[in-house]
N, C-alpha and C positions, 0 to 999 in steps of 0.2 A: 287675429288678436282683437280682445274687444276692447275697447276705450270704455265703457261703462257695465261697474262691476253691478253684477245681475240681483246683490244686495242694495243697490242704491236706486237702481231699477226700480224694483219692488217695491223699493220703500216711497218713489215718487209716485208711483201707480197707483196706490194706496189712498195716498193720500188726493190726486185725481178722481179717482173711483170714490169716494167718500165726500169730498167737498163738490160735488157736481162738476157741470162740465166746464172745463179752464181750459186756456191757452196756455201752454206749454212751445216756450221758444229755447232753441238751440243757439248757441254762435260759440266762436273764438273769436282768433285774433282778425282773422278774414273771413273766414263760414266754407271755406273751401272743403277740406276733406277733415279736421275733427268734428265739427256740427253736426254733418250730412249725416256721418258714419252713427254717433250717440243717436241721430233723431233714428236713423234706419231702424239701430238695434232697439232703441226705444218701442217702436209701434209694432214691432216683431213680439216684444214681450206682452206689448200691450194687448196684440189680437191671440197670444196665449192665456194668460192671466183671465183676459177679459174679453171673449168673444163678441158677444152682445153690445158691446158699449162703442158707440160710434159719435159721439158725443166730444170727446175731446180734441181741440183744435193743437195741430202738431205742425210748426213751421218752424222755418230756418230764416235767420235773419240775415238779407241779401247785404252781402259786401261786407259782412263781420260787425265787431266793435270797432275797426278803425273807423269804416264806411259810415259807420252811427255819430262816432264821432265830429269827423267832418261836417256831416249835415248839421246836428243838432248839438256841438261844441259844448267844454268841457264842465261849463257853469249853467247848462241846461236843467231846468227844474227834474229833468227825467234823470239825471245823473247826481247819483250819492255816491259818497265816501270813495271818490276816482283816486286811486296810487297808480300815479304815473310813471314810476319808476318802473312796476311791475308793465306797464303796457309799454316800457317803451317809449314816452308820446314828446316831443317837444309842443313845446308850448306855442311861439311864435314864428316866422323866420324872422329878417333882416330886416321888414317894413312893418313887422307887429301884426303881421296878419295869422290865426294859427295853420299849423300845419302838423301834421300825424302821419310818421313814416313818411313823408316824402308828398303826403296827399295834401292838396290847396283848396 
């Protein structure tokens, strides 16, 4: 089963392949197996589409969005428009310290 439809593929390779060479990062909620799987099928299309081009950085962001979380918490200048609802996230525990899933 693919996780990324070979139209959205394209459409991001596109625009890689045109705007020079970018990083291109993968995650979920952990980086476990939906990330891996999009980055996989990703660079499969990408050395289709675009043999030549070895240019583009393709990585998986280690520990997900919780793990980013954690480290670099929810009021980090690198974090816009967080809906925490959709991740999930509590805010603090019981001493106001945060915590995400269960992570301290």
């Amino acid at each position: 089963m693919k996780l990324f439809s070979s139209h959205c593929a394209d459409a991001l390779l596109c625009v890689c392949f045109q705007d020079g060479p970018p990083s291109v990062i993968f995650y979920c909620l952990r980086s476990q197996l939906k990330a891996r799987k999009c980055c996989h099928e990703f660079l499969e299309r990408l050395v289709e589409l675009y043999p030549v081009e070895k240019s583009t950085r393709v990585c998986i962001l280690k520990g997900g969005f919780v793990e980013f979380l954690c480290q670099a918490g929810p009021l980090s200048t690198l974090v816009q428009d967080l809906d925490q609802m959709y991740w999930e996230l509590d805010i603090t525990d019981e001493g106001g310290r945060p915590v995400y899933m269960g992570c301290i």
